[in-house]
DRENVEX-291385 format. One record per residue (C-alpha): residue number from 1; x negated, y negated, z. Coordinates in steps of 0.5 Angstrom, whole numbers, padded with zeros to 4 digits, always signed. Layout:
N
<rec><bator>NUM</bator><east>X</east><north>Y</north><up>Z</up></rec>
...
//
This chain:
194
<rec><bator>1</bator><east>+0011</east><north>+0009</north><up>+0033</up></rec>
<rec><bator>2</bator><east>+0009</east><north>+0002</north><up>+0035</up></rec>
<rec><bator>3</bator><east>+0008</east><north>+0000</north><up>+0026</up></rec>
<rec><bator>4</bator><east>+0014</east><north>+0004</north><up>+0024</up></rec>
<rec><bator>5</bator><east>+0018</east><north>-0004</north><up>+0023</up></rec>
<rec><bator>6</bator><east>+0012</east><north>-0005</north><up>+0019</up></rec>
<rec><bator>7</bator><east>+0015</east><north>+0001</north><up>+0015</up></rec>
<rec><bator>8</bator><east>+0021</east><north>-0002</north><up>+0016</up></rec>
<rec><bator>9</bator><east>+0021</east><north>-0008</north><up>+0012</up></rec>
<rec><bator>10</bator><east>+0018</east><north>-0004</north><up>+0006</up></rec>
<rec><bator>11</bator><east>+0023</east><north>+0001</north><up>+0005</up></rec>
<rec><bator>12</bator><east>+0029</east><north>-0005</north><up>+0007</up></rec>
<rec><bator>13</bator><east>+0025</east><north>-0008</north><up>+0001</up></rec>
<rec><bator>14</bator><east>+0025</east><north>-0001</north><up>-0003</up></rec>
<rec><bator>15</bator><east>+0032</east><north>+0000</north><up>-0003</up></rec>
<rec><bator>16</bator><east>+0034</east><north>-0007</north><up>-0004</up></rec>
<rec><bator>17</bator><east>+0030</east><north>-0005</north><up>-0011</up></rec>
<rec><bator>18</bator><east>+0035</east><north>+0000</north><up>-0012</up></rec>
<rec><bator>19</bator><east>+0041</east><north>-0003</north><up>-0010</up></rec>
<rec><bator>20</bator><east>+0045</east><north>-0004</north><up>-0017</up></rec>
<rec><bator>21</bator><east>+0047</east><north>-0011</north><up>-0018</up></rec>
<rec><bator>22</bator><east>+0054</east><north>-0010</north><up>-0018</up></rec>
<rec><bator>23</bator><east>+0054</east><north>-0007</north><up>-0011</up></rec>
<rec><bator>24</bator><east>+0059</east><north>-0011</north><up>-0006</up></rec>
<rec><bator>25</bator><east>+0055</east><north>-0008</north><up>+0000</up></rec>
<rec><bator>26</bator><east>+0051</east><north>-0014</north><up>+0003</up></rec>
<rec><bator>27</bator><east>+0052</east><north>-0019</north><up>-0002</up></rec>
<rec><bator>28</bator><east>+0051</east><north>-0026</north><up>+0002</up></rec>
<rec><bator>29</bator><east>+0045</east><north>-0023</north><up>+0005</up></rec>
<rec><bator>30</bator><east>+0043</east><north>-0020</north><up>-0003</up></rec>
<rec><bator>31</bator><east>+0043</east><north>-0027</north><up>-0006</up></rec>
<rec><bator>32</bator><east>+0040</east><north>-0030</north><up>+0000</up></rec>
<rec><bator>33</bator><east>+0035</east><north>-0026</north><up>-0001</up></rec>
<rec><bator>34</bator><east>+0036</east><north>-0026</north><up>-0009</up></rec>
<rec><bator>35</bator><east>+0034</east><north>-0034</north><up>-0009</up></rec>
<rec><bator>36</bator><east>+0028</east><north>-0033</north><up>-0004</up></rec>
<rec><bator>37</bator><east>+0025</east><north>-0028</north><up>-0009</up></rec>
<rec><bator>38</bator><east>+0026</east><north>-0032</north><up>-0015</up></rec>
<rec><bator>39</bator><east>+0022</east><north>-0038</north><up>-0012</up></rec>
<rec><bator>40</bator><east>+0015</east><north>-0035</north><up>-0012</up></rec>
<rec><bator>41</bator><east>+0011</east><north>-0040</north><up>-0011</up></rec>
<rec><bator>42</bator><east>+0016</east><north>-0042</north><up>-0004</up></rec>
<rec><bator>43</bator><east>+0014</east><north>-0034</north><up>-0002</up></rec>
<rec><bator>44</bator><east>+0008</east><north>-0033</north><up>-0003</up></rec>
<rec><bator>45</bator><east>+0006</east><north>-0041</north><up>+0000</up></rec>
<rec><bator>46</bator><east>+0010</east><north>-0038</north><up>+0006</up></rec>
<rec><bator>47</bator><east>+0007</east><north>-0031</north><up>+0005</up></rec>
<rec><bator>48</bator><east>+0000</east><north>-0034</north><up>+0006</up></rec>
<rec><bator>49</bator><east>+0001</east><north>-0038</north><up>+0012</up></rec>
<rec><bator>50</bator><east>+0004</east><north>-0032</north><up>+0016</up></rec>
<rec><bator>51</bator><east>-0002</east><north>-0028</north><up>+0014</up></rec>
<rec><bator>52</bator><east>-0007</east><north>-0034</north><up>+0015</up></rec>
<rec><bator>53</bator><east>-0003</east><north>-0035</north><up>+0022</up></rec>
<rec><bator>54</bator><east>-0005</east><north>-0028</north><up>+0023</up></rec>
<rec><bator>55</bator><east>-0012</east><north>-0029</north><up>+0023</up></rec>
<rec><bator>56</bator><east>-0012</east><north>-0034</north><up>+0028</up></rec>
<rec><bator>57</bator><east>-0013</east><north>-0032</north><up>+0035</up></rec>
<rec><bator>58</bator><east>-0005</east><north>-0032</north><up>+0035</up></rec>
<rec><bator>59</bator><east>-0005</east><north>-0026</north><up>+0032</up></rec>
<rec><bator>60</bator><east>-0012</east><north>-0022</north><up>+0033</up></rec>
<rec><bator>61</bator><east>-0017</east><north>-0023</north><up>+0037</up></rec>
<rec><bator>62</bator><east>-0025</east><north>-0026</north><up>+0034</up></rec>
<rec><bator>63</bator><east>-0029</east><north>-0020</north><up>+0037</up></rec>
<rec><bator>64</bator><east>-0028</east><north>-0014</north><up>+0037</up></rec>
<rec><bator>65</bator><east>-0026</east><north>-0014</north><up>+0044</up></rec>
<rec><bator>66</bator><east>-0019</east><north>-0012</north><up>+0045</up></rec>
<rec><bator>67</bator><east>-0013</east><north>-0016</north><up>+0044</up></rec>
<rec><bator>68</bator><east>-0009</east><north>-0020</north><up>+0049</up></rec>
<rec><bator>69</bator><east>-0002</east><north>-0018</north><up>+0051</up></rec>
<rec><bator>70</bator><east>+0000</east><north>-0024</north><up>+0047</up></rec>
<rec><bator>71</bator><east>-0004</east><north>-0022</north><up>+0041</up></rec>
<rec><bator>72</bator><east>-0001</east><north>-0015</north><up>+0041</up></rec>
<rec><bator>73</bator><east>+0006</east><north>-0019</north><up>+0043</up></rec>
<rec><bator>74</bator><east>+0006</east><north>-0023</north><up>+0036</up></rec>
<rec><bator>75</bator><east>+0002</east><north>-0019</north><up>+0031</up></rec>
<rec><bator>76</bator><east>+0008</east><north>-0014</north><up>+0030</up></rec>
<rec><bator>77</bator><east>+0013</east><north>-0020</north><up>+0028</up></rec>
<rec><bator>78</bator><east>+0008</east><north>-0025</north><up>+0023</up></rec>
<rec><bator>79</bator><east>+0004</east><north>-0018</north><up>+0019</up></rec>
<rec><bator>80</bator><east>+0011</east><north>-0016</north><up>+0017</up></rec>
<rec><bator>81</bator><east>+0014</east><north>-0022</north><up>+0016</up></rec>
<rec><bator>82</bator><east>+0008</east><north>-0023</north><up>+0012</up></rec>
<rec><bator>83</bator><east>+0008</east><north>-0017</north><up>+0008</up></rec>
<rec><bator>84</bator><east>+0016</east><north>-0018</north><up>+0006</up></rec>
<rec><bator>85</bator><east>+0015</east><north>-0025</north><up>+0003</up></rec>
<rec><bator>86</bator><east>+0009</east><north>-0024</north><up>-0001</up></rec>
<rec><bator>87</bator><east>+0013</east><north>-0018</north><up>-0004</up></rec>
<rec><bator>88</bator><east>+0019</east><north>-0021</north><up>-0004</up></rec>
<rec><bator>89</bator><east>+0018</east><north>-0024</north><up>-0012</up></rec>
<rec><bator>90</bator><east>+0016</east><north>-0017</north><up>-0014</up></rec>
<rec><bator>91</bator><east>+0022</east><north>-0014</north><up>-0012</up></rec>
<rec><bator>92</bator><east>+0027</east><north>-0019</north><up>-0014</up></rec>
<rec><bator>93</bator><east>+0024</east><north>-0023</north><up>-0020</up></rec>
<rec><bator>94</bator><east>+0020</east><north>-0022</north><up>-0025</up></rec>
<rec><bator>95</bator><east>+0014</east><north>-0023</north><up>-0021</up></rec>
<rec><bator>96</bator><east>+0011</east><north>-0027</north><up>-0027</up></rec>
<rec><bator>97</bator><east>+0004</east><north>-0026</north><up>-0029</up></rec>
<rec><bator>98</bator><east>+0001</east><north>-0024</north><up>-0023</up></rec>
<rec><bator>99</bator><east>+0006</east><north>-0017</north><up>-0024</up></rec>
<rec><bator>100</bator><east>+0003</east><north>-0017</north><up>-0031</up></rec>
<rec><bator>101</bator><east>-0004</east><north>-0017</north><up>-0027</up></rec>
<rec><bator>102</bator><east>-0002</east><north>-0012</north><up>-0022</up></rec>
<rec><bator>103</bator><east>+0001</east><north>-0007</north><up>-0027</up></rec>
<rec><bator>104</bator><east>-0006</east><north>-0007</north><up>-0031</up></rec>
<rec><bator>105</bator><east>-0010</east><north>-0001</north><up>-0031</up></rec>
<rec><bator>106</bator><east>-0015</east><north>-0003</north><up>-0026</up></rec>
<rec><bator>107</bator><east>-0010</east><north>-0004</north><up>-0021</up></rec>
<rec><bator>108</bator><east>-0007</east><north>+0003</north><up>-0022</up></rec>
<rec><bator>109</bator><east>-0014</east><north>+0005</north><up>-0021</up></rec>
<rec><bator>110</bator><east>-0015</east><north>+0001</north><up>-0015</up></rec>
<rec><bator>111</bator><east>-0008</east><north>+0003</north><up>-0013</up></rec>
<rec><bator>112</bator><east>-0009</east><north>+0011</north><up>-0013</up></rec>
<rec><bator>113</bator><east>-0016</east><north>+0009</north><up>-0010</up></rec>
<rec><bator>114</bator><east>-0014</east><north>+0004</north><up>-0004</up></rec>
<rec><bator>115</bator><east>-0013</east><north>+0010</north><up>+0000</up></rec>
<rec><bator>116</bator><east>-0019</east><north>+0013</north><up>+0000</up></rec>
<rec><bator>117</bator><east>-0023</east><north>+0006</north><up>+0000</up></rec>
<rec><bator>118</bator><east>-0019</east><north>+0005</north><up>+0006</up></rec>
<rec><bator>119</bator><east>-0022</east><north>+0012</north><up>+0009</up></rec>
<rec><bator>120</bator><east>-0028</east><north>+0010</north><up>+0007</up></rec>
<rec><bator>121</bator><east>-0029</east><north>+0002</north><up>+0008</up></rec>
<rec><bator>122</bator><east>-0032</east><north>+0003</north><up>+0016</up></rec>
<rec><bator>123</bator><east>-0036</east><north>+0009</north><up>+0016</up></rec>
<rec><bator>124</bator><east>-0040</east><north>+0007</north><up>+0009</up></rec>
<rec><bator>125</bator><east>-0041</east><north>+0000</north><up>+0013</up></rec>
<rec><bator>126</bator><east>-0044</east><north>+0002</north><up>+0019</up></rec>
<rec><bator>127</bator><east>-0049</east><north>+0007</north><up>+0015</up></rec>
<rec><bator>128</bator><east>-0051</east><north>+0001</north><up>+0011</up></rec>
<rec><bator>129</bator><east>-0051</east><north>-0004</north><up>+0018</up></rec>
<rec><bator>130</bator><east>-0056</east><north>+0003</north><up>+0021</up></rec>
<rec><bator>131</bator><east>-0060</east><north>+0003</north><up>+0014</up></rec>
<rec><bator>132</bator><east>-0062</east><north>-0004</north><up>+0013</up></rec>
<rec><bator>133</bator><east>-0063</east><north>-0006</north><up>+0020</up></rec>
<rec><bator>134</bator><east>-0057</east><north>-0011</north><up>+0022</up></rec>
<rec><bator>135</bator><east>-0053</east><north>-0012</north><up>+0028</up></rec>
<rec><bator>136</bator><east>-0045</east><north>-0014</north><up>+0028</up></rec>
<rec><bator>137</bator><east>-0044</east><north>-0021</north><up>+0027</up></rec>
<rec><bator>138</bator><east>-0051</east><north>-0023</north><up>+0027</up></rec>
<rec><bator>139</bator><east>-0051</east><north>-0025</north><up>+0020</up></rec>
<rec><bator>140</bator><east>-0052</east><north>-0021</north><up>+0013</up></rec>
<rec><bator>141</bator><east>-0044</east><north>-0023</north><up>+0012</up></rec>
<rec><bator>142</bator><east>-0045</east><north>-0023</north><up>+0004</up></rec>
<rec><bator>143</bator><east>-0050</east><north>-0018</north><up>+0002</up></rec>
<rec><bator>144</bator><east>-0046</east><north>-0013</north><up>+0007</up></rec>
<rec><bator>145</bator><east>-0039</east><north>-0014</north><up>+0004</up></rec>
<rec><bator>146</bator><east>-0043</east><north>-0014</north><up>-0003</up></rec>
<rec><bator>147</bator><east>-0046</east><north>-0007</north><up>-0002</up></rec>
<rec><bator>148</bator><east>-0040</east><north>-0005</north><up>+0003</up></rec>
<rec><bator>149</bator><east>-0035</east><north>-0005</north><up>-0003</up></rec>
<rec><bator>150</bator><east>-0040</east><north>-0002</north><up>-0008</up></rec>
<rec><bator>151</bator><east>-0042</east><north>+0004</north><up>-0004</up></rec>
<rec><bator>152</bator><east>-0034</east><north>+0005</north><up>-0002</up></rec>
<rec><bator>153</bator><east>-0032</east><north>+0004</north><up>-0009</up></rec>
<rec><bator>154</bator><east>-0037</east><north>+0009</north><up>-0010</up></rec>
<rec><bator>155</bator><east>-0035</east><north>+0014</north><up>-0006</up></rec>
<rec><bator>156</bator><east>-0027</east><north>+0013</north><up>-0007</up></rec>
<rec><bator>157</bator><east>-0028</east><north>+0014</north><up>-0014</up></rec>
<rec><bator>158</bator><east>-0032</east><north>+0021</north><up>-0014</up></rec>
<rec><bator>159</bator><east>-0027</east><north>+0022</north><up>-0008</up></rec>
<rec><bator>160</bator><east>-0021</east><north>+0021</north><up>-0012</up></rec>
<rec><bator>161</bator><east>-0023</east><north>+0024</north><up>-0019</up></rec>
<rec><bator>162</bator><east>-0027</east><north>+0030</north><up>-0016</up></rec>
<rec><bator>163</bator><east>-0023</east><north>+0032</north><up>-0010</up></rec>
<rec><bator>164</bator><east>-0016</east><north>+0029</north><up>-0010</up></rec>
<rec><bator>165</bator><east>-0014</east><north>+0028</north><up>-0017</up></rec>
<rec><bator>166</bator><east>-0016</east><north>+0036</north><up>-0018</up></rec>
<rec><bator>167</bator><east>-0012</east><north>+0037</north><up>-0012</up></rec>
<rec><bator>168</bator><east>-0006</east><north>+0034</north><up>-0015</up></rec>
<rec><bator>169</bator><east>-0006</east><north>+0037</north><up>-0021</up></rec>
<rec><bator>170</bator><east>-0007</east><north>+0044</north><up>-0018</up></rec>
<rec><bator>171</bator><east>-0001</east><north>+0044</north><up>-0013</up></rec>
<rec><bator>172</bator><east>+0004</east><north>+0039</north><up>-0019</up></rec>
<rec><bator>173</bator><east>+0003</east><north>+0046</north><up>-0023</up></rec>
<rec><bator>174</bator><east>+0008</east><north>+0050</north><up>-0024</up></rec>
<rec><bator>175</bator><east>+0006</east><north>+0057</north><up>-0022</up></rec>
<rec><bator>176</bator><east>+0005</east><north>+0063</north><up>-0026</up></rec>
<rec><bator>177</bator><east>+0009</east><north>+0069</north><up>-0026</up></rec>
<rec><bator>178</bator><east>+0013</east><north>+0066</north><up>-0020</up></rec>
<rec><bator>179</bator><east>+0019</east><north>+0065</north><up>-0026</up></rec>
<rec><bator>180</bator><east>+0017</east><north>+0071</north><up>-0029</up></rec>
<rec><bator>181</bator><east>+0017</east><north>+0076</north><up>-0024</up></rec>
<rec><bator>182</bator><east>+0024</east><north>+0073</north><up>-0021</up></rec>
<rec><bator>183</bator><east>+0027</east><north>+0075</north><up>-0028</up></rec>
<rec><bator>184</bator><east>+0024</east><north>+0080</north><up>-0028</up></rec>
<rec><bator>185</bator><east>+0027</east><north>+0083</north><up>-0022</up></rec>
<rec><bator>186</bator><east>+0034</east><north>+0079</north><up>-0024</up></rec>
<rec><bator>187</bator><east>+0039</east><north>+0085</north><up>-0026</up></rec>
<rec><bator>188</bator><east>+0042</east><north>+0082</north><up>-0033</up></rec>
<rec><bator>189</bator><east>+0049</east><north>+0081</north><up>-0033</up></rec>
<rec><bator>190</bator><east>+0053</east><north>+0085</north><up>-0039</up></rec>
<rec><bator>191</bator><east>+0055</east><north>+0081</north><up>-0044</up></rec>
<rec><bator>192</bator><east>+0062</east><north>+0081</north><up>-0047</up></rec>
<rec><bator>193</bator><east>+0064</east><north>+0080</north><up>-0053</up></rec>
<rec><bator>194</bator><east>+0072</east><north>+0078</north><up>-0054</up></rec>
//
């Protein structure tokens, strides 16, 4: 429940996306928002300065000591703020050549294991931390996150192709028999010819 305006302005974004063009409803606010998605370079400038707003002590806190009441106060309107202007162009416009890069094979294959490497990111990280001997925050910053992606891009792709996709595939089928016995036990209507 304390995300659910994060959700919000991604499905604002979705149905702004399906709204047909010759559709009065909200047209002012539309265009507004046509013209910011048409300028890319303005969105994501904006975009970019929300998040790395975010990442002051502002919006989180250094440690991982809990958040202060004006970081749990502040975090909710800068991420989704954030969120919505660096998507805004690949809503709106065309997106450019970074649509053509997020629309490639690899970035599918990364967008069906996101979910995964986000399951996966923090246990893979602390069994290396464990492994090789390293404290939080004393060090090893490039060699952890190096092997960390590794490891968790490891696991999300075996967890992908080996149980996901699998399980995919075996719910997305249609089941046998279920359509045959059915007709089976329909009565047939007479056929009547005039």
């Amino acid at each position: 429940p304390g995300y659910v305006d994060w959700f919000g302005v991604g499905m604002a974004l979705a149905i702004l996306s399906a709204v047909p063009a010759n559709t009065h409803a909200f047209a002012r606010p539309r265009e507004t928002l046509r013209i910011w998605g048409t300028n890319r370079g303005l969105c994501w400038l904006v975009g970019a300065a929300l998040f790395l707003l975010a990442t002051l002590p502002i919006g989180i806190p250094r440690t991982l000591a809990p958040a202060t009441f004006w970081q749990l106060t502040t975090q909710p309107y800068i991420y989704p703020r954030a969120a919505f202007f660096l998507l805004l162009p690949f809503i709106i416009g065309k997106g450019g050549r970074a649509a053509t890069v997020l629309g490639s094979r690899v970035a599918h294959l990364f967008g069906n294991l996101s979910y995964s490497i986000y399951l996966w990111h923090v246990p893979a990280m602390l069994w290396l931390q464990r492994t090789l001997g390293y404290r939080e925050f004393h060090g090893h910053f490039r060699e952890l996150i190096v092997l960390t992606l590794a490891v968790t891009i490891a696991i999300a792709a075996a967890s992908w192709f080996l149980v996901e996709q699998p399980i995919l595939r075996y719910g997305s089928r249609p089941w046998r028999g279920s359509e045959t016995a059915a007709s089976a036990a329909a009565p047939s209507a007479p056929i009547h010819s005039s």
